[in-house]
C-alpha positions as CSV (number, residue, x, y, z in Angstrom):
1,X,145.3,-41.1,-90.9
2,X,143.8,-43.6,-93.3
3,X,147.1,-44.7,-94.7
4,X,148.2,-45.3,-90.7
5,X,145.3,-47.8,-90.4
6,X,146.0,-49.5,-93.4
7,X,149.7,-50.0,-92.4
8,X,148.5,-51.4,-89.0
9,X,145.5,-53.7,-89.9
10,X,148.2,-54.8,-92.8
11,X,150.6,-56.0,-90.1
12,X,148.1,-57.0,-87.5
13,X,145.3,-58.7,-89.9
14,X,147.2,-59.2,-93.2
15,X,147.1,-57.8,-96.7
16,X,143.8,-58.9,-97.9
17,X,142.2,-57.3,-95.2
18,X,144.0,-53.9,-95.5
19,X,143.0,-54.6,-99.3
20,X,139.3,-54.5,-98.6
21,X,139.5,-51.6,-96.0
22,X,141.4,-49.7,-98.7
23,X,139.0,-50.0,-101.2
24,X,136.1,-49.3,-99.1
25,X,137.4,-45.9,-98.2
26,X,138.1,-45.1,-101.6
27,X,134.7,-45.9,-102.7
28,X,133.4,-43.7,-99.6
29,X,135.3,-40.9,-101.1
30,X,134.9,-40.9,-104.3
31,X,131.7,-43.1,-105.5
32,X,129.7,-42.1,-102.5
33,X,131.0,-38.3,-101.8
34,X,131.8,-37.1,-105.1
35,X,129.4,-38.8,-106.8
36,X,126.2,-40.2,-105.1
37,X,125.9,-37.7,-102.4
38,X,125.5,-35.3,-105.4
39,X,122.9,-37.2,-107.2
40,X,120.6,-39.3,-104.5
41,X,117.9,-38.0,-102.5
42,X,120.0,-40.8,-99.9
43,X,121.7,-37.9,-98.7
44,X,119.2,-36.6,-96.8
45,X,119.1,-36.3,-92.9
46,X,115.9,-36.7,-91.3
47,X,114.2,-33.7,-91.4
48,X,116.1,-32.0,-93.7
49,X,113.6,-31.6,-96.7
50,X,110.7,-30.4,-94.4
51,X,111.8,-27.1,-93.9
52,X,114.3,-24.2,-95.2
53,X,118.1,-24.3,-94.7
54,X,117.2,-22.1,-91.7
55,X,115.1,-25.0,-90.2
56,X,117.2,-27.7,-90.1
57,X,117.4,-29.7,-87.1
58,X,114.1,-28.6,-85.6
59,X,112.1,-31.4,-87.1
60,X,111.8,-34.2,-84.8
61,X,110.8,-38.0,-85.6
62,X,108.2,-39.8,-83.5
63,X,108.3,-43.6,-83.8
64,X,104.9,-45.1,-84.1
65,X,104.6,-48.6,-82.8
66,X,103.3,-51.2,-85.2
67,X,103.8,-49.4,-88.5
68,X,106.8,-50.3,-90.9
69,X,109.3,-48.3,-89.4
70,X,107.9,-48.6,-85.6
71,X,109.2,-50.3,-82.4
72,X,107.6,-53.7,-83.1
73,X,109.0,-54.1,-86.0
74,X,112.4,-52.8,-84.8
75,X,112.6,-55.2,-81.3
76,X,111.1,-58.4,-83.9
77,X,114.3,-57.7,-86.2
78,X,116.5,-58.0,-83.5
79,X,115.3,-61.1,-81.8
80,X,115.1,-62.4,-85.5
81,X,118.7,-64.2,-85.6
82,X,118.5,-65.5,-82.1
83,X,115.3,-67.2,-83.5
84,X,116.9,-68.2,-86.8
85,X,119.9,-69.9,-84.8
86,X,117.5,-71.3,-82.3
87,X,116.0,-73.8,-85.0
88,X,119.1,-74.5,-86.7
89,X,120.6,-76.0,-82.9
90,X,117.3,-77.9,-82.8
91,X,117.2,-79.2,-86.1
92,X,121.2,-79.1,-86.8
93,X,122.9,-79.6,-83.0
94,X,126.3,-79.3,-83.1
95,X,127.4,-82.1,-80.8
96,X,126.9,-85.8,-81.7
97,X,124.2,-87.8,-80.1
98,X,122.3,-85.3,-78.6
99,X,124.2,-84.3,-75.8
100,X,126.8,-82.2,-75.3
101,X,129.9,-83.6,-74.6
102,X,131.2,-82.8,-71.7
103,X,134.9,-82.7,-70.2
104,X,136.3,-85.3,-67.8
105,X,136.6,-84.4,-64.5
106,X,139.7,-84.8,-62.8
């Protein structure tokens, strides 16, 4: 199935892009799986480690609100790069003069 996709983003998208796909799927197989997921406490679901084997999957996570990992946090993260490109169209615009150029009507 892999080697299907790589066939059709090489046709549709081009070599270098079948290139990079191809490499990250072999590093997913064998860096990551073989290797990493052996060695790394990164391969750990939430709620995994609390109990037994015979537990897993009952844990449950409750999001706080203004702690590190809490909704805050989460929601100020995502309005982040509308912010970011906000003062770069103020302080950068695009378009010359000031205003946007506009189309002629006809």
């Amino acid at each position: 199935m892999l080697l299907l996709g790589l066939i059709q983003l090489y046709f549709a998208f081009g070599a270098m892009t079948a290139f990079m796909i191809a490499m990250g799927a072999l590093f997913y197989l064998f860096v990551y799986t073989v290797w990493l997921k052996r060695s790394s406490r990164w391969n750990v679901v939430i709620g995994g480690q609390l109990f037994s084997k015979s537990f897993l999957g009952y844990t449950t996570y409750k999001m706080s609100f203004a702690t590190r990992e809490g909704l805050l946090p989460a929601v100020l993260l995502m309005i982040l790069p509308f912010v970011i490109l906000w003062v770069l169209v103020r302080l950068l615009p695009p378009w010359a003069d000031g205003k946007a150029e506009q189309a002629p009507a006809r």
